[in-house]
Structures are given as C-alpha cells and as structure tokens.
N, C-alpha and C positions, 0 to 999 in steps of 0.2 A: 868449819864447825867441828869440834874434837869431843862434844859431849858425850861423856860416859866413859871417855880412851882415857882419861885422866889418868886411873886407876889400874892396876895390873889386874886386877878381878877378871874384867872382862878378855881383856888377852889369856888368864889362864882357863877362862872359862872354853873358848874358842881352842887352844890348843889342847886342852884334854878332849873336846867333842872330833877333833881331827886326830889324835892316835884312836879313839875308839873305832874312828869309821875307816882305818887303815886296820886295824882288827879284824874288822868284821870282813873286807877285802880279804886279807890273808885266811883265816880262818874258813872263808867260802872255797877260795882256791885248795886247801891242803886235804877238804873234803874232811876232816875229823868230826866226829860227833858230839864234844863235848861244850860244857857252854861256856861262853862268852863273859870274863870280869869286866865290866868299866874299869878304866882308868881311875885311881883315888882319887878324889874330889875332897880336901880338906874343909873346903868352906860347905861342904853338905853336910847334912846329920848323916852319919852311915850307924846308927844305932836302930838297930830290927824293932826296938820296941816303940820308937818313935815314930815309923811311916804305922799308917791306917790304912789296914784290907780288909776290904768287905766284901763278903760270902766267901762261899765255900772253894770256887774253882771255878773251869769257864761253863760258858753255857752252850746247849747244843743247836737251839734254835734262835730264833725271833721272838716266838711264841713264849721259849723259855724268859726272855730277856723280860719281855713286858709283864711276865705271871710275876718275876720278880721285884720287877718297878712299884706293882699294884700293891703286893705286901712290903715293899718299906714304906709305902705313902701310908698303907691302913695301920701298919705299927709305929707312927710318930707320937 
C-alpha cells in the first residue's frame, strides 16, 4: 500500500524534518547561542503576515494561562 508516497511532497516533507533535527543535533553539540532556521519549506507560506499570533508573549503560570482562556471566551 504506497498511498500518499505517490507524490514527492511527502518525501520532501520528511527530508527537510531530518536536516532540521540534524541541526538541532549539531547546534546542541557546538554549544552556540543563537537560533535555530528551519530548513526552507517552499510548499509552506513563510510570509510573517500570514501565520496568526495571538497575545502578547509566554505566560508565567497556569493561573496566567486560564485568566487568559477566560478573557478570549468573554471577548467573542
């Protein structure tokens, strides 16, 4: 059964997720601080204005997580 292998998609999809995690290998080892590209991914949107973030940054607790839950349910 070869469904889905038909297509190169899912092979590129698979070998850009294995240079990334060969990155992340090397880059643990070298000890550097800086961060980490993915690999290009052409079939993704990589336009900033097109992924959707919501708030502001992380949060510090639990407590914060759920004060937050409660004001997006009360602001719909």
């Amino acid at each position: 059964m070869k469904a889905g292998w038909d297509s190169t998609l899912k092979t590129n999809i698979i070998l850009a997720e294995l240079v990334d995690g060969v990155n992340v290998i090397a880059h643990g080892l070298s000890g550097k601080k800086h961060k980490i590209k993915p690999y290009p991914r052409p079939f993704e949107k990589d336009n900033e204005k097109d992924k959707k973030h919501i708030g502001k940054g992380a949060l510090a607790t639990v407590d914060d997580l759920r004060n937050w839950i409660k004001e997006k349910r009360n602001g719909r």
